[in-house]
mmCIF file as gemmi writes it, N, C-alpha and C atoms, coordinates in Angstrom:
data_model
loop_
_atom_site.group_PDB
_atom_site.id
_atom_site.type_symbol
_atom_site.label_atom_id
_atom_site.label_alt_id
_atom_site.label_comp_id
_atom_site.label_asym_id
_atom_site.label_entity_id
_atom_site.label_seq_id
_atom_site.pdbx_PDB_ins_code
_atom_site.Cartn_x
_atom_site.Cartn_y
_atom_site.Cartn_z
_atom_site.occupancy
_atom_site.B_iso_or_equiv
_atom_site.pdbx_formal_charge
_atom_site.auth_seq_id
_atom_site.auth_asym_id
_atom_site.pdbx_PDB_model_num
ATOM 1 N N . UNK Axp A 1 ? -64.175 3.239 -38.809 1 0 ? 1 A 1
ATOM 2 C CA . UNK Axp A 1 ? -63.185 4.115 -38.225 1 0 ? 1 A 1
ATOM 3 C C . UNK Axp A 1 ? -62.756 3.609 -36.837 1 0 ? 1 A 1
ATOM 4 N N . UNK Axp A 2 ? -63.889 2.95 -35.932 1 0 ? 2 A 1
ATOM 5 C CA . UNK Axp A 2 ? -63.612 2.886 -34.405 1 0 ? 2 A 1
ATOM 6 C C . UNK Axp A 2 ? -62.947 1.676 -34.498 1 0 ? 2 A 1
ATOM 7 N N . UNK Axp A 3 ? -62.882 0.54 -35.894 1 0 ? 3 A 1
ATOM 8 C CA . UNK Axp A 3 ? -62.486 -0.9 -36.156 1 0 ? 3 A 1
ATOM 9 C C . UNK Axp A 3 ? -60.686 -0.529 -36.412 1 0 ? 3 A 1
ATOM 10 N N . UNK Axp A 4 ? -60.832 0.724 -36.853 1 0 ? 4 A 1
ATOM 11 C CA . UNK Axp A 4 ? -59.077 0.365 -37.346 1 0 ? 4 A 1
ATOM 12 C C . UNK Axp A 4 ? -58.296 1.419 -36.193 1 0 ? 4 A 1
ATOM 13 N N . UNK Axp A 5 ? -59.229 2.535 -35.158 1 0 ? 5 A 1
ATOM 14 C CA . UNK Axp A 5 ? -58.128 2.203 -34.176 1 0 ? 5 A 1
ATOM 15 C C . UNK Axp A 5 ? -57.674 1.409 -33.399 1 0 ? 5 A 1
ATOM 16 N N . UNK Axp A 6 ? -58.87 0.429 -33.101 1 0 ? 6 A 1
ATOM 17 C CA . UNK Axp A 6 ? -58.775 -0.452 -32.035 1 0 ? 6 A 1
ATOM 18 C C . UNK Axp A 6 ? -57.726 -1.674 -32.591 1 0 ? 6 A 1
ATOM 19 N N . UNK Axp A 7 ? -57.88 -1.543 -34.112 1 0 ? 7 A 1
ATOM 20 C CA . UNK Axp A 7 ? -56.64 -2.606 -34.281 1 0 ? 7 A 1
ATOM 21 C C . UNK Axp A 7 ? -55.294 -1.935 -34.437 1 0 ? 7 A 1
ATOM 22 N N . UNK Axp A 8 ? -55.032 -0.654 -34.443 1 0 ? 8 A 1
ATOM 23 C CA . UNK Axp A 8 ? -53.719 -0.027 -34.447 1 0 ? 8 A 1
ATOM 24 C C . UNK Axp A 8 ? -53.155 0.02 -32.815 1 0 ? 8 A 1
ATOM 25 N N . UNK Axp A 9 ? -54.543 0.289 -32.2 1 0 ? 9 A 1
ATOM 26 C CA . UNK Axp A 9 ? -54.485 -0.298 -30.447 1 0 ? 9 A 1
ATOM 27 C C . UNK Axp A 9 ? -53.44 -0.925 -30.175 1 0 ? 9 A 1
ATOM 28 N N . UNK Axp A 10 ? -54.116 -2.069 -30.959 1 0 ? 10 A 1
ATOM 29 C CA . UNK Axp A 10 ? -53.733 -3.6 -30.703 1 0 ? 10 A 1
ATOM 30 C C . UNK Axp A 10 ? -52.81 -3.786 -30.667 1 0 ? 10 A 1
ATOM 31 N N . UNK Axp A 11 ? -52.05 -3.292 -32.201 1 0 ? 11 A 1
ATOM 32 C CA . UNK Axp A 11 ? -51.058 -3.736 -32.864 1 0 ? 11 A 1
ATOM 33 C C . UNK Axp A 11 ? -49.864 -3.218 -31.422 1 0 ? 11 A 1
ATOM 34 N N . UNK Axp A 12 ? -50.006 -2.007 -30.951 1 0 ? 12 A 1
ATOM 35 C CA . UNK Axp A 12 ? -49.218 -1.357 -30.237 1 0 ? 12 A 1
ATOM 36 C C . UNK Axp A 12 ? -48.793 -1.757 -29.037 1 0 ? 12 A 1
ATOM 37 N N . UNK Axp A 13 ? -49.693 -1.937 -28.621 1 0 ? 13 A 1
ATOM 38 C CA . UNK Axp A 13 ? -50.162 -2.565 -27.318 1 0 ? 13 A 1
ATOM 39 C C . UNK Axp A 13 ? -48.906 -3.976 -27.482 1 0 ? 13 A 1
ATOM 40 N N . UNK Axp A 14 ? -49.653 -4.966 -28.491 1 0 ? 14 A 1
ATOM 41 C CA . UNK Axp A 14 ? -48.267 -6.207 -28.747 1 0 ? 14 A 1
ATOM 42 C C . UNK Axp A 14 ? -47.445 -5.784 -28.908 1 0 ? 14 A 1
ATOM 43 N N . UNK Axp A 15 ? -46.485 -4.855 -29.587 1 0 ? 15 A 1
ATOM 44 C CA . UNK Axp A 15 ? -45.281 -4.83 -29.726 1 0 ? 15 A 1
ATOM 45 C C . UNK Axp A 15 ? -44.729 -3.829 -28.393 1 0 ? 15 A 1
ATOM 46 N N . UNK Axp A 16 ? -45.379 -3.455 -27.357 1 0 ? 16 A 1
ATOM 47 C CA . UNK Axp A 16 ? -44.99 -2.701 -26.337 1 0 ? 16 A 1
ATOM 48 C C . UNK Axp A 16 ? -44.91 -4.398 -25.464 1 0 ? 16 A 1
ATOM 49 N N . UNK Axp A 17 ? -45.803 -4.973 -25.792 1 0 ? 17 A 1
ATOM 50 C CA . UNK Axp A 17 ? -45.751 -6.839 -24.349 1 0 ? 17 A 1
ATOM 51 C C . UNK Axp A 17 ? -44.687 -7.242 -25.439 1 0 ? 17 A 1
ATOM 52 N N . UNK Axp A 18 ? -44.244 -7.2 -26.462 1 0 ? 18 A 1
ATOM 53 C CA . UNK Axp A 18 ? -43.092 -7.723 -27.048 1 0 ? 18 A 1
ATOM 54 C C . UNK Axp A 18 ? -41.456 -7.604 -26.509 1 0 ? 18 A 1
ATOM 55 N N . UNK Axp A 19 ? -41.415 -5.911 -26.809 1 0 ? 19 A 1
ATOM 56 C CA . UNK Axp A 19 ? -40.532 -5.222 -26.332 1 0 ? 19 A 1
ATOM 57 C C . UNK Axp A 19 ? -40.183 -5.268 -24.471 1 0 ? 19 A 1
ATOM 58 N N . UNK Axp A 20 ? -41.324 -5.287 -23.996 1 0 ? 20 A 1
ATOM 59 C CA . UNK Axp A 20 ? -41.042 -5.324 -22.365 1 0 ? 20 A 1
ATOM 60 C C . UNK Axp A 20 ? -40.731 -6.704 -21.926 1 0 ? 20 A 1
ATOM 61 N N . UNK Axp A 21 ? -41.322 -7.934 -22.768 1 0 ? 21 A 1
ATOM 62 C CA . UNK Axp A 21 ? -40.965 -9.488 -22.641 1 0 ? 21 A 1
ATOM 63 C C . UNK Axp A 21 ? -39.001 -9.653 -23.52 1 0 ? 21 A 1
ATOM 64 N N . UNK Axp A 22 ? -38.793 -8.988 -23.963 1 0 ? 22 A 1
ATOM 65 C CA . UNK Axp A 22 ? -37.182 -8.957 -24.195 1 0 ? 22 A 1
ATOM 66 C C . UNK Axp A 22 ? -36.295 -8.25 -23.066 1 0 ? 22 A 1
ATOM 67 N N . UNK Axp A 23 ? -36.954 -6.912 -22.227 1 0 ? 23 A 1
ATOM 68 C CA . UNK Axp A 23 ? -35.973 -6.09 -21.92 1 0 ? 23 A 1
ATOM 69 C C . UNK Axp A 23 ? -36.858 -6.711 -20.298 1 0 ? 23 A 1
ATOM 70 N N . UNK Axp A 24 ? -37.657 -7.275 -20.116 1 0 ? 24 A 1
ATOM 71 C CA . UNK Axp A 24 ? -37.526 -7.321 -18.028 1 0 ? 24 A 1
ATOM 72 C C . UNK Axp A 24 ? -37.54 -9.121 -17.976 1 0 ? 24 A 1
ATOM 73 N N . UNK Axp A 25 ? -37.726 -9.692 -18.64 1 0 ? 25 A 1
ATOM 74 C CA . UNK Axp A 25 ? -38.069 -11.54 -18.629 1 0 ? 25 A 1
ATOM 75 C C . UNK Axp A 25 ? -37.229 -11.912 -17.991 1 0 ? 25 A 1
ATOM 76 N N . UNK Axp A 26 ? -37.317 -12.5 -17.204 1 0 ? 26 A 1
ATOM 77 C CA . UNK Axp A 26 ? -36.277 -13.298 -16.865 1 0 ? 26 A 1
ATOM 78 C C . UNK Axp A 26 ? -35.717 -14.618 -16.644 1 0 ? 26 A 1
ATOM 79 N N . UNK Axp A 27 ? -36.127 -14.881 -18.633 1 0 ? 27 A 1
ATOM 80 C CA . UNK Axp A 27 ? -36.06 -16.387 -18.552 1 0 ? 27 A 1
ATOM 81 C C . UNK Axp A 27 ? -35.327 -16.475 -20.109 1 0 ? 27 A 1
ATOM 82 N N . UNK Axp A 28 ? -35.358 -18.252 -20.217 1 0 ? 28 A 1
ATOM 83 C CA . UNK Axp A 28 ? -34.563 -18.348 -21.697 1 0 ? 28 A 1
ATOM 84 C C . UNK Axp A 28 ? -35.318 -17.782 -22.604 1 0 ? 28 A 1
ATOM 85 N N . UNK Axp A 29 ? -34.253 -17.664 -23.749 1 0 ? 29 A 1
ATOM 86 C CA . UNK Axp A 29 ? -34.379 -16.788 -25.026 1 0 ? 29 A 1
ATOM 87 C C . UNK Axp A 29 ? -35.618 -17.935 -25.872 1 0 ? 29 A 1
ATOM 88 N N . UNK Axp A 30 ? -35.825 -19.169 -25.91 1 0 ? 30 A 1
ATOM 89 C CA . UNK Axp A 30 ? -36.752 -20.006 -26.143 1 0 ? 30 A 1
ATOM 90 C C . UNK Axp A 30 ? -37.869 -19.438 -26.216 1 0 ? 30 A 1
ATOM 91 N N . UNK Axp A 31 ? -38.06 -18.955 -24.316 1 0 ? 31 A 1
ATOM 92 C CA . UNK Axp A 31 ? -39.456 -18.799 -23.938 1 0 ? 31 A 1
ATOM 93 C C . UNK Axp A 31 ? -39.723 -17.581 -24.213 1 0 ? 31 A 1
ATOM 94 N N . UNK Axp A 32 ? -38.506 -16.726 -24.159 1 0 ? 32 A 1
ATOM 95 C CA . UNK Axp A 32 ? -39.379 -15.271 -24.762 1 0 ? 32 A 1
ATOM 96 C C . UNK Axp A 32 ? -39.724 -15.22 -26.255 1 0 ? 32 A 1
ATOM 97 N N . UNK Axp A 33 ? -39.177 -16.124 -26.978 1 0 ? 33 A 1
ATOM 98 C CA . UNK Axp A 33 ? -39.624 -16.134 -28.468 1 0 ? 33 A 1
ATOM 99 C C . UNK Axp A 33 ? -40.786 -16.315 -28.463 1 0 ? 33 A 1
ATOM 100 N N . UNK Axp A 34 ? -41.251 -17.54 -27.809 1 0 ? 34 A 1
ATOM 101 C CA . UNK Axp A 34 ? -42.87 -18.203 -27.727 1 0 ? 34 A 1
ATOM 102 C C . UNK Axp A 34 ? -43.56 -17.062 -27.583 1 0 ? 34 A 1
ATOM 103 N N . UNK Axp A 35 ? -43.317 -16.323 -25.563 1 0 ? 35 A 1
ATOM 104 C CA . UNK Axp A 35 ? -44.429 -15.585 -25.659 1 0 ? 35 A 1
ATOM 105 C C . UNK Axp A 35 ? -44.419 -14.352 -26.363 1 0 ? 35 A 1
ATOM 106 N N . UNK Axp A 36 ? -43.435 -13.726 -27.305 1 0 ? 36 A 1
ATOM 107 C CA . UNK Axp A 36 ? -43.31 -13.08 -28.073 1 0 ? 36 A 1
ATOM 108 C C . UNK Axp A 36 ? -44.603 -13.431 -29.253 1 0 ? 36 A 1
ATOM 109 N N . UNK Axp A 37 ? -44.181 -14.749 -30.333 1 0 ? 37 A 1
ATOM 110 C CA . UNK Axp A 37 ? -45.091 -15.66 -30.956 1 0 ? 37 A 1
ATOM 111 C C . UNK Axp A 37 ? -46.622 -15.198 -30.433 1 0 ? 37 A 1
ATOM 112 N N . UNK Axp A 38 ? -46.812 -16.045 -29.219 1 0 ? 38 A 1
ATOM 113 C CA . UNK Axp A 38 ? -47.981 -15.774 -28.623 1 0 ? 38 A 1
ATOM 114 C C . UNK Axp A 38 ? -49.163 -14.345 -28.171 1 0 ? 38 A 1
ATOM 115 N N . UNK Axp A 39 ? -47.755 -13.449 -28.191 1 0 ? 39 A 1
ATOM 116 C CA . UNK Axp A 39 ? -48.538 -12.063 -28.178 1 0 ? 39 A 1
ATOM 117 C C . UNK Axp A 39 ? -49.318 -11.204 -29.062 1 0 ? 39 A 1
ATOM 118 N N . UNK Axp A 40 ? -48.385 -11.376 -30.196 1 0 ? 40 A 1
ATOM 119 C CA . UNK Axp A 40 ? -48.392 -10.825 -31.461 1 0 ? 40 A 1
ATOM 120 C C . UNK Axp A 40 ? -49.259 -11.84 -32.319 1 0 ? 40 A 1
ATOM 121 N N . UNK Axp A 41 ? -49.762 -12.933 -32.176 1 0 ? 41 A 1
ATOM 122 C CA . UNK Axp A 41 ? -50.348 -13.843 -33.328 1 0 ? 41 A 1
ATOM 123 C C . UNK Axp A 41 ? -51.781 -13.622 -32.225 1 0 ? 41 A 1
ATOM 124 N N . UNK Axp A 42 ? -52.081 -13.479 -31.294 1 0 ? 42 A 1
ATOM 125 C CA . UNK Axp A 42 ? -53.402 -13.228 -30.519 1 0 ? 42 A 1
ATOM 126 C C . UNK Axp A 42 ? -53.654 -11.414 -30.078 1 0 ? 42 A 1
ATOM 127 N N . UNK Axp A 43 ? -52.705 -10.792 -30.371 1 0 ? 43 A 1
ATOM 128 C CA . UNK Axp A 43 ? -52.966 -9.112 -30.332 1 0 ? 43 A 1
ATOM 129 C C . UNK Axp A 43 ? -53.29 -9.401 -28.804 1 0 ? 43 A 1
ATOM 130 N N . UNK Axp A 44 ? -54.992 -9.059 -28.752 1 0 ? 44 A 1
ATOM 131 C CA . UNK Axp A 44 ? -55.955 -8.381 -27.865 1 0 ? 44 A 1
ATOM 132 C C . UNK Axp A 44 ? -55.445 -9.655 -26.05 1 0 ? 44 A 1
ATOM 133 N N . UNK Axp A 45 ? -55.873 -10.449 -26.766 1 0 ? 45 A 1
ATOM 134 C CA . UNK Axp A 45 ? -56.022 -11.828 -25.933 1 0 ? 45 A 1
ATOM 135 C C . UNK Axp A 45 ? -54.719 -11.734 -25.361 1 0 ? 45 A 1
ATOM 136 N N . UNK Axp A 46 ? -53.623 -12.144 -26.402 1 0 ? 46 A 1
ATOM 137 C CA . UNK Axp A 46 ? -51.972 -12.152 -25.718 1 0 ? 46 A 1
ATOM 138 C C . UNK Axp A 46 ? -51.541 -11.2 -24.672 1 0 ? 46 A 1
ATOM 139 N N . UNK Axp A 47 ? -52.164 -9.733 -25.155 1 0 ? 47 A 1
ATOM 140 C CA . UNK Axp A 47 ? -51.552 -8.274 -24.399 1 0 ? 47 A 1
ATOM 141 C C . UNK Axp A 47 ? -52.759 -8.573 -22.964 1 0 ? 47 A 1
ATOM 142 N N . UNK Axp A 48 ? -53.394 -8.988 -23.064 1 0 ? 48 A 1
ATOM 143 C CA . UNK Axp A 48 ? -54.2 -9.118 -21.675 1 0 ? 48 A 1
ATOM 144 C C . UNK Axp A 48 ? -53.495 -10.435 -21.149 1 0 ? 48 A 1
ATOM 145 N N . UNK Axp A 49 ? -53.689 -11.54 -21.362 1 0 ? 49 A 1
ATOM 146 C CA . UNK Axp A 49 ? -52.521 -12.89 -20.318 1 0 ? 49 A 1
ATOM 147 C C . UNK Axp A 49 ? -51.727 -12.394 -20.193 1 0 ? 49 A 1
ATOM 148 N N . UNK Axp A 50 ? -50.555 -11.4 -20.932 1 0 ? 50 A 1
ATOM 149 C CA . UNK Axp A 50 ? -49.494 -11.014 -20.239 1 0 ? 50 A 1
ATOM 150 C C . UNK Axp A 50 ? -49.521 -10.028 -19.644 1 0 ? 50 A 1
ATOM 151 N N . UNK Axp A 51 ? -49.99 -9.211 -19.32 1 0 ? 51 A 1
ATOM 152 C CA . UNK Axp A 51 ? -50.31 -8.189 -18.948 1 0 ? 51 A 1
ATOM 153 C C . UNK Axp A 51 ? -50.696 -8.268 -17.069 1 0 ? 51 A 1
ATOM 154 N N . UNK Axp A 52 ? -51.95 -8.9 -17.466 1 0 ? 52 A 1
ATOM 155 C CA . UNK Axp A 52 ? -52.577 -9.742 -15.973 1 0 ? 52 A 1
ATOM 156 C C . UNK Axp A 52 ? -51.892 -10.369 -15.31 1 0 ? 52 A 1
ATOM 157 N N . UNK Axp A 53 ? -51.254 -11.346 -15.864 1 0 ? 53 A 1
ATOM 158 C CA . UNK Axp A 53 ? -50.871 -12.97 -15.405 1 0 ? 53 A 1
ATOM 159 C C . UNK Axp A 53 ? -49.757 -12.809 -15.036 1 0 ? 53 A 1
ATOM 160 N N . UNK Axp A 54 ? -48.433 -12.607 -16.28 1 0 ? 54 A 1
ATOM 161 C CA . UNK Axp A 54 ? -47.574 -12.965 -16.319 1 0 ? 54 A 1
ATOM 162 C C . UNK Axp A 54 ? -46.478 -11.796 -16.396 1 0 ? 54 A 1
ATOM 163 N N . UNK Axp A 55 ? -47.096 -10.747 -16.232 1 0 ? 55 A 1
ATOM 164 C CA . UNK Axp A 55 ? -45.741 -9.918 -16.425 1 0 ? 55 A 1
ATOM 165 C C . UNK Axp A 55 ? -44.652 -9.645 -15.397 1 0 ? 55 A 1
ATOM 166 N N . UNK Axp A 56 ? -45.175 -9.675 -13.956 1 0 ? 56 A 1
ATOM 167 C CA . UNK Axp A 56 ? -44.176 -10.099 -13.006 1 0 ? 56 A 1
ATOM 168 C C . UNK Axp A 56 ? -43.604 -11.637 -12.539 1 0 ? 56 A 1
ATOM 169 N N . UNK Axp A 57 ? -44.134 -12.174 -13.207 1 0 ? 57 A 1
ATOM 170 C CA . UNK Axp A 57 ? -43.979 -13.38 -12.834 1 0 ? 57 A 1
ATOM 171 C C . UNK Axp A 57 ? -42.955 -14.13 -13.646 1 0 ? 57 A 1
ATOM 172 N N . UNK Axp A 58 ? -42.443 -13.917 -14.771 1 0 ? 58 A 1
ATOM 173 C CA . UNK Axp A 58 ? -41.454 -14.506 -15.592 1 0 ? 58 A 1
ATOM 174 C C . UNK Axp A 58 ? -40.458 -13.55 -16.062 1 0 ? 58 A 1
């Protein structure tokens, strides 16, 4: 039970660093595909680097 919220978490969590990497980025459509790619194919991992790292920064 505690395994499939944490992956509905997840799932949410990426498509919220998805959605906010389209609507504040401020870079080419290239690179938001990638870290789009990158968010969503690593869930947990992706939504934390972007989150931490990179969300004001690109």
């Amino acid at each position: 039970m505690l395994s499939t919220i944490l992956y509905v978490l997840g799932i949410v969590c990426a498509v919220w660093c998805v959605l906010d990497i389209f609507k504040t980025a401020k870079c080419s459509l290239l690179l938001k595909i990638v870290w789009s790619v990158v968010v969503l194919f690593f869930s947990w991992i992706g939504f934390a680097v972007y989150y931490f790292l990179l969300r004001g920064k690109i």
